[in-house]
Steps between C-alpha positions, in 0.01 A plus 500: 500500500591541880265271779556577854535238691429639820234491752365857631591589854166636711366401839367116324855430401527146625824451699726222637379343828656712787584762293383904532187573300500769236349858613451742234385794665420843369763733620388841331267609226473785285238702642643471847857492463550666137611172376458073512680241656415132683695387764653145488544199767606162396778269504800450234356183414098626468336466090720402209890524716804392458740275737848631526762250663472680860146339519607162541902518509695636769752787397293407174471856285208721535256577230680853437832362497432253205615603174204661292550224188388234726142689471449499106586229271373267241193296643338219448197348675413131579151402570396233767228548614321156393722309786490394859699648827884610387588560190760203412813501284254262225277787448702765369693475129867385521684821368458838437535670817857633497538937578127442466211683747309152567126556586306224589061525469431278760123611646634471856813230458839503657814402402654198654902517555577292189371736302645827623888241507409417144380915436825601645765226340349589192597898532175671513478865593214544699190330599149538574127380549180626518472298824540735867806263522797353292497183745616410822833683638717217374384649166518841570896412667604267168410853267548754720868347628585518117349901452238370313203780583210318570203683376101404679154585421517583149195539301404445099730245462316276277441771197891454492523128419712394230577848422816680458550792757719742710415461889550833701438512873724801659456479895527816755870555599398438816834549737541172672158369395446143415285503259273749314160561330594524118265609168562208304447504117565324254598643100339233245708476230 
């Protein structure tokens, strides 16, 4: 079974404060223009994204210099969402997060910096929430200065808990970009 875990991009796409709406606008059609196409205005970091490095790390890599296994892995999703303000280190099970994609179901949660130090001490490959953000930029800095992709606004995360799946969530090679709108899904097992 594969469940997408991403949001749709359209006009209502909610977006980070300050940052460029989404515009999808229709380009041509078929009667006009003998065929169909939209065109598209948003940021790298607009619906389900991914963080490379360069978004919060100086000289940090950019999303299409990353190497393509950091996108696709084993994955594993932790549920919070019954607590208060960051999620804390006492939340979250002890183990089992090593060269694991860590998603956390939070209904709106962020991080706090002990848990992304704990996240990347304990060697996981990526990260994500269904939040708009990871945390505060000392969290996005402790992943992102260790290449840990940092993956936002995910969607369907809870039909996922305590199952076994494969996470894949290829971004744009955007040249220089620092982040990128990805198509998350996730391969139940």
């Amino acid at each position: 079974m594969i469940v997408d875990l991403s949001v749709p991009l359209s006009d209502d796409t909610p977006v980070y404060p300050d940052d460029p709406p989404v515009s999808v606008r229709l380009w041509a059609v078929i009667d006009r223009d003998g065929y169909y196409m939209n065109a598209l205005k948003l940021g790298e970091h607009s619906g389900t994204h991914v963080d490379a490095p360069a978004h919060f790390i100086p000289g940090g890599k950019t999303v299409d210099e990353m190497p393509l296994d950091r996108f696709v892995g084993k994955g594993i999703v932790v549920d919070v969402r019954n607590g208060d303000g960051e999620v804390k280190l006492d939340e979250i099970p002890d183990e089992g997060y090593f060269d694991r994609v860590v998603l956390f179901l939070t209904g709106g949660r962020e991080l706090s910096p002990e848990v992304a130090l704990f996240l990347v001490a304990e060697g996981a490959k990526a990260v994500g929430t269904d939040a708009m953000s990871i945390g505060d930029d000392a969290v996005h800095r402790i992943l992102l200065s260790e290449e840990v992709p940092v993956f936002e606004n995910l969607a369907n995360l809870e039909l996922l808990v305590g199952r076994e799946f494969t996470f894949i969530a290829f971004p744009l090679k955007i040249e220089g970009g620092s982040g990128s709108p990805v198509r998350a899904v996730a391969f139940v097992e």
